[in-house]
N, C-alpha and C positions, 0 to 999 in steps of 0.2 A: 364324764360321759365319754366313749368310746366312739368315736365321728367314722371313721372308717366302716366300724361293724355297723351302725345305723344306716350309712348310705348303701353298702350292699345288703342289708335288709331290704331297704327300700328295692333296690333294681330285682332282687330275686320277688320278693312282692307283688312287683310290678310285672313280672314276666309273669307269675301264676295268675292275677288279677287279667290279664291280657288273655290269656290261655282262657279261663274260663270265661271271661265275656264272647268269645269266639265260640266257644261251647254252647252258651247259652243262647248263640244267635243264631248258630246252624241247626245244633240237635235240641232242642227245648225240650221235645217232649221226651228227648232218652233222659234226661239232667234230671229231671220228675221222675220218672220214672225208676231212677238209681239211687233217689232218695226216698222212694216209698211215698212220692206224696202224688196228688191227684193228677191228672193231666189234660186238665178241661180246655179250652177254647182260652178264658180270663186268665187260668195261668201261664198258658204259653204264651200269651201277650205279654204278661207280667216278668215272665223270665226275661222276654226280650227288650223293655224295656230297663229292665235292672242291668242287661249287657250292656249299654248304652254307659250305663253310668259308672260302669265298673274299666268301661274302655277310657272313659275321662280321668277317674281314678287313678289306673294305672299311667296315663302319661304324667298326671299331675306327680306320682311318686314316682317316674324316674325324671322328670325334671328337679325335683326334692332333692334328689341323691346329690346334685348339683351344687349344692346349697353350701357355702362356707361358714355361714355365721352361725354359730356355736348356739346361739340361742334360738335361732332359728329351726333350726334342726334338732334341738331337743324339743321343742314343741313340736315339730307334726312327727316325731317320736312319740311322742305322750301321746297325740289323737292316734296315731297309727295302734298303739298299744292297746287302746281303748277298745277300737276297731274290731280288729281280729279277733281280740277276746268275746268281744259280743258276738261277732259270726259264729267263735267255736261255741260259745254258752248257747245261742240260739237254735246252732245244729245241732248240739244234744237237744235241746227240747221241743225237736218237730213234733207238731201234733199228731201222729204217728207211730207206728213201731220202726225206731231204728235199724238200718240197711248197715252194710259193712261200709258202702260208699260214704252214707253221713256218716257212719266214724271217721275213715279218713279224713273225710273233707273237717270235720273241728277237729282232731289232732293238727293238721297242718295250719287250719286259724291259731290254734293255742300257741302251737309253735312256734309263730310270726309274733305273738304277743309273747312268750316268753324272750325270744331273742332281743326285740326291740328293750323291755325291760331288762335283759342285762345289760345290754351295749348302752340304756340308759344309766345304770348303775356304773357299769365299769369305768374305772378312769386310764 
């Protein structure tokens, strides 16, 4: 495992997860609206609690980066890894017609999930 490449994983991570929970708590209904999905009342609430959790998130992953124990940090590698891929798997399959926004936004989940498994692989 690659300890360097995972912790700056994590801190770039953590800067995007920061960045969109900020997103999601000023402009909700543009964040919906650039993914093609609905922009009711329940879902701006929903966004904005999801920013909540995404702001604990992101400090919990740059305090992670922190992390010396080898074993340690391959585990919330693995979750982390887990993580992002489900974001990007889940943003392709909004119930909707996909927006260029939702590609971006799962390419850059994929991408989080790929780096993390290689800097998990790499020795």
């Amino acid at each position: 495992m690659y300890q360097h490449g995972i912790k700056n994983t994590l801190k770039a991570g953590s800067i995007v997860f920061g960045a969109s929970a900020l997103f999601l708590l000023i402009a909700p209904a543009l964040f919906l609206d650039l993914l093609g999905a609905d922009d009711s009342n329940s879902m701006i609430w929903a966004m904005r609690m999801i920013a909540i959790t995404l702001f604990a998130l992101a400090g919990n992953m740059w305090q992670n980066a922190k992390l010396n124990n080898a074993s340690s940090l391959g585990f919330v590698a693995k979750v982390m890894f887990i993580a992002a891929a489900g974001l990007g798997f889940l943003t392709i399959f909004i119930p909707n017609e996909l927006t260029p926004f939702a590609i971006a936004y799962a390419i850059i989940g994929f991408g989080f999930s790929v780096s993390y498994l290689v800097n998990l692989i790499r020795k």
